[in-house]
N, C-alpha and C positions, 0 to 999 in steps of 0.2 A: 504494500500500500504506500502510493507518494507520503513524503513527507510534508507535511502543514505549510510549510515554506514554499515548497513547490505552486501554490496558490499564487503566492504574491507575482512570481517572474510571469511575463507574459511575450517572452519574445519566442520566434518560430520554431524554434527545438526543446520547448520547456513542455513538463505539462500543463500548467496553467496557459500558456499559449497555444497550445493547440485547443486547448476547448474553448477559449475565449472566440478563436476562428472558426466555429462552428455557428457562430452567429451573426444579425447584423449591427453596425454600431453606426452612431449619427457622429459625424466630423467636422461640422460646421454649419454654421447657422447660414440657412440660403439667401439671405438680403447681405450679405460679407461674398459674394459670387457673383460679379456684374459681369454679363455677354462681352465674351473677347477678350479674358481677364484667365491669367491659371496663379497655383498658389501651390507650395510646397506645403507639405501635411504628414503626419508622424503618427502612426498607430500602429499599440502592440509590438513597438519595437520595432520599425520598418516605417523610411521613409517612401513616399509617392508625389505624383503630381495630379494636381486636381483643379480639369480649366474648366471651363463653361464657354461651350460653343456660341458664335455668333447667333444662332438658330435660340439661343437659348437652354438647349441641350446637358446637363453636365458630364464629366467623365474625369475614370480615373483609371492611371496609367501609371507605367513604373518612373522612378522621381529620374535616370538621366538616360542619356540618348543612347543608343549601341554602338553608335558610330566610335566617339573620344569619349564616353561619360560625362559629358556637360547637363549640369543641373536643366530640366526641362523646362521648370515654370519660368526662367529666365527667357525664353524663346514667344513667337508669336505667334497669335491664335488665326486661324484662314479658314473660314467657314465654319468647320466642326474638325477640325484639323489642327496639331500644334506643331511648328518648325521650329528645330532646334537654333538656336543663335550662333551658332561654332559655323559650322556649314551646312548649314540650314536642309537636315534630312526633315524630311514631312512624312509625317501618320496620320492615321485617322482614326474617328471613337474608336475604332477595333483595334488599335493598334498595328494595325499593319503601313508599315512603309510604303509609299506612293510616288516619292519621288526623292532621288539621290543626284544633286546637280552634278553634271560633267558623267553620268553613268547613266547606260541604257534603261528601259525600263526592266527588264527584266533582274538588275540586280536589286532593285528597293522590292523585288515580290519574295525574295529573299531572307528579308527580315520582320520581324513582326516583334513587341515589347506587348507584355501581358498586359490586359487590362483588367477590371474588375466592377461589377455590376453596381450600380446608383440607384438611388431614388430618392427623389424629391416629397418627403410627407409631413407637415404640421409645422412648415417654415426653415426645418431641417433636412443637409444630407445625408442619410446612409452610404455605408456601402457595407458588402461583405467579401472579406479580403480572405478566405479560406481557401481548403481545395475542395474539388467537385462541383457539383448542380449547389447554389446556394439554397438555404429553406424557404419554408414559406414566409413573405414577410409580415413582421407584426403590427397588427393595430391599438387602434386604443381610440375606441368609437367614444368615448366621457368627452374627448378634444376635438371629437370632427364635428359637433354639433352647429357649427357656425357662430358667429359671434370674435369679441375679440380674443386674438390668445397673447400672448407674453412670451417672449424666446430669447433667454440669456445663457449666457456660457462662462465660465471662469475655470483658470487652474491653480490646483492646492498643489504642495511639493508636499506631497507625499505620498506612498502607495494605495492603488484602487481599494483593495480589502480593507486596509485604516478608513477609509474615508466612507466603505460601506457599512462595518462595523458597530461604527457608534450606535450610542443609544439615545433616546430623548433627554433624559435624567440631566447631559453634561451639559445643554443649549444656556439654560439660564446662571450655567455658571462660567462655561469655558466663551460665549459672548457677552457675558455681561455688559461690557462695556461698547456692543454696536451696536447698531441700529435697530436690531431686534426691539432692542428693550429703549429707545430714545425715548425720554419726557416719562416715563411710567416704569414701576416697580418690577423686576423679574419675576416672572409666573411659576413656579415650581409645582408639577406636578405633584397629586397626592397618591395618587395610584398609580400602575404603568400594568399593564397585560399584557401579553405575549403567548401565539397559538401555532404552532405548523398548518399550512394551506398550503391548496395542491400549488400557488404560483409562489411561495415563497414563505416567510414570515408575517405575520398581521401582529402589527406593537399599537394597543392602544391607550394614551395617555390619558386620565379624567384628572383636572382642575377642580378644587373649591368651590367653585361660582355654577358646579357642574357641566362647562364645557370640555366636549371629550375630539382628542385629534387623534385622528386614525394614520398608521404612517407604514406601508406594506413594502417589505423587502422582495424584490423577486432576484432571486439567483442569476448569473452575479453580478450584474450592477444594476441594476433597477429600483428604484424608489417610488412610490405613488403617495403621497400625503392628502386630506383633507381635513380641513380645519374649520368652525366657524368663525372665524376672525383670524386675519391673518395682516402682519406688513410686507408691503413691496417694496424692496429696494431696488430702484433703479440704478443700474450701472452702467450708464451713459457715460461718453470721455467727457471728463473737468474734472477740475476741485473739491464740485460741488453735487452731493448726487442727493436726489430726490426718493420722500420716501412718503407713500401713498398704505393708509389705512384702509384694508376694505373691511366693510361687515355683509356679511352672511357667507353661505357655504362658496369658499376656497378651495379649488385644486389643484395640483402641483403634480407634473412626472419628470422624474430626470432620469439620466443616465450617465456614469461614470462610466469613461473608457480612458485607457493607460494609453500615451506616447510612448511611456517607459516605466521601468518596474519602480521610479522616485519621484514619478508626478503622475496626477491624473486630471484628466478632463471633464467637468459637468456640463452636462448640458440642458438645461431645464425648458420644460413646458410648461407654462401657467396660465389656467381659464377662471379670472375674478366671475363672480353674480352675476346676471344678468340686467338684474337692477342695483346693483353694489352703490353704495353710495359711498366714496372716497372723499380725502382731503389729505393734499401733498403739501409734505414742508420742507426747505431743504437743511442738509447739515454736513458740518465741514470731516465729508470723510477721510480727506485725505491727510485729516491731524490723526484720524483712530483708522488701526486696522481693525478687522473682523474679529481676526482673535488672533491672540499675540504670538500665534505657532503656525497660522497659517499665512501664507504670502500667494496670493492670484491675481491674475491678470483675468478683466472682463471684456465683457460685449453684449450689448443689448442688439433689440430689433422688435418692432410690434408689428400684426401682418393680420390680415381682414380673413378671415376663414369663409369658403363657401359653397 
């Protein structure tokens, strides 16, 4: 039986890496993808290139060229096609070579760089970077309902298992001091419950005031929360970031996926009430971190669901 440790590594000869590739992971938020645009990208231990065709289209592709190994996203996008900047070989979504300047056609059908299957779902890109037929892909019908959703991203330097691990219990002490708790008292649960479900863990916290947050782990990065009262912090670039109180029932999915086995990536879904009634203040984040062990970089984007 692997050893417990074996979890945390996720690069392509581990076992935690191979089963992690047996799934799909979202890699970026799709308003940070503008047509005719590529972007080097890092999951699981393995860099890629990841452009969005003029068409609109996106794809992804290995990160340099076959030719000299020049970084890809460096190069230029031509329809749904990305040319390498060195000497300029040309592929297309399939990755197959199409044209090798100063050589006949028949040597660009010669080569071809793997690619690896997309999809554009809930303002986010997937892909699955595995071997074989990828799975079926997943939904999460709570989010397609229409209406607005919330799509932020930030990275913690530390391993995905730490970062799925936690418990509710540490929020109102290990942030005390952000956002969470601005202008008002930390809530410390009074109770916390914990059940095995067929998609994961179900942890549900009950409050004094008897409000209960339900907060389900699904194996291995997956997070579903629902809260009735919840704050939004927006993580928009500035100084200064804005944070919006909703009342009534709050939803939240994220997903944690590793660039590497010392940092991980979230990517969060959020769908406020429909009638939520909010009120944003702003407050100088960038004098307080989040919590004084974690350091990440963010991204916002809000998107019209339909």
């Amino acid at each position: 039986m692997p050893e417990l440790i074996e979890l945390f590594r996720t690069g392509p000869n581990t076992v935690g890496g191979r089963y992690m590739r047996t799934l799909w992971h979202p890699i970026l938020i799709a308003a940070e993808l503008k047509p005719g645009w590529a972007k080097p990208v890092q999951i699981l231990g393995e860099k890629f290139t990841l452009y969005r065709g003029e068409s609109g289209t996106p794809h992804l592709t290995a990160f340099r060229c076959a030719h000299r190994g020049l970084q890809l996203s460096v190069g230029w996008i031509e329809g749904d096609c990305i040319r390498c900047r060195f000497h300029g070989w040309k592929y297309d979504g399939n990755g197959q070579c199409v044209e090798v300047p100063t050589e006949d056609e028949s040597t660009a059908k010669t080569v071809r760089l793997r690619t690896y299957p997309v999809r554009e779902y809930l303002g986010l890109i997937f892909t699955y970077i595995g071997a074989g037929r990828a799975p079926d892909f997943p939904r999460y019908p709570d989010f397609e309902s229409g209406g607005e959703l919330w799509v932020e991203a930030y990275t913690r330097a530390c391993n995905f298992v730490i970062n799925m691990e936690n418990d509710p219990v540490h929020i109102p002490f290990a942030h005390r001091e952000s956002e969470l708790f601005a202008n008002k008292p930390p809530e410390v649960p009074v109770k916390v419950d914990a059940e095995e479900t067929d998609w994961g863990i179900d942890i549900r916290s009950t409050f004094a005031n008897g409000w209960v947050h339900t907060n389900q782990r699904g194996w291995p990065n997956m997070t579903c929360f629902k809260s009735p009262r919840q704050q939004h912090r927006s993580h928009s670039p500035g100084a200064c970031r804005s944070t919006t109180i909703i009342t009534g029932v709050f939803k939240s999915i994220s997903c944690t996926t590793p660039p590497d086995q010392k940092r991980c990536n979230s990517i969060v879904n959020a769908t406020p009430p429909a009638a939520a009634k909010s009120a944003a203040r702003t407050s100088s984040w960038a004098k307080r971190s989040c919590a004084a062990n974690c350091a990440f970089k963010t991204s916002t984007a809000t998107t019209k669901r339909t």
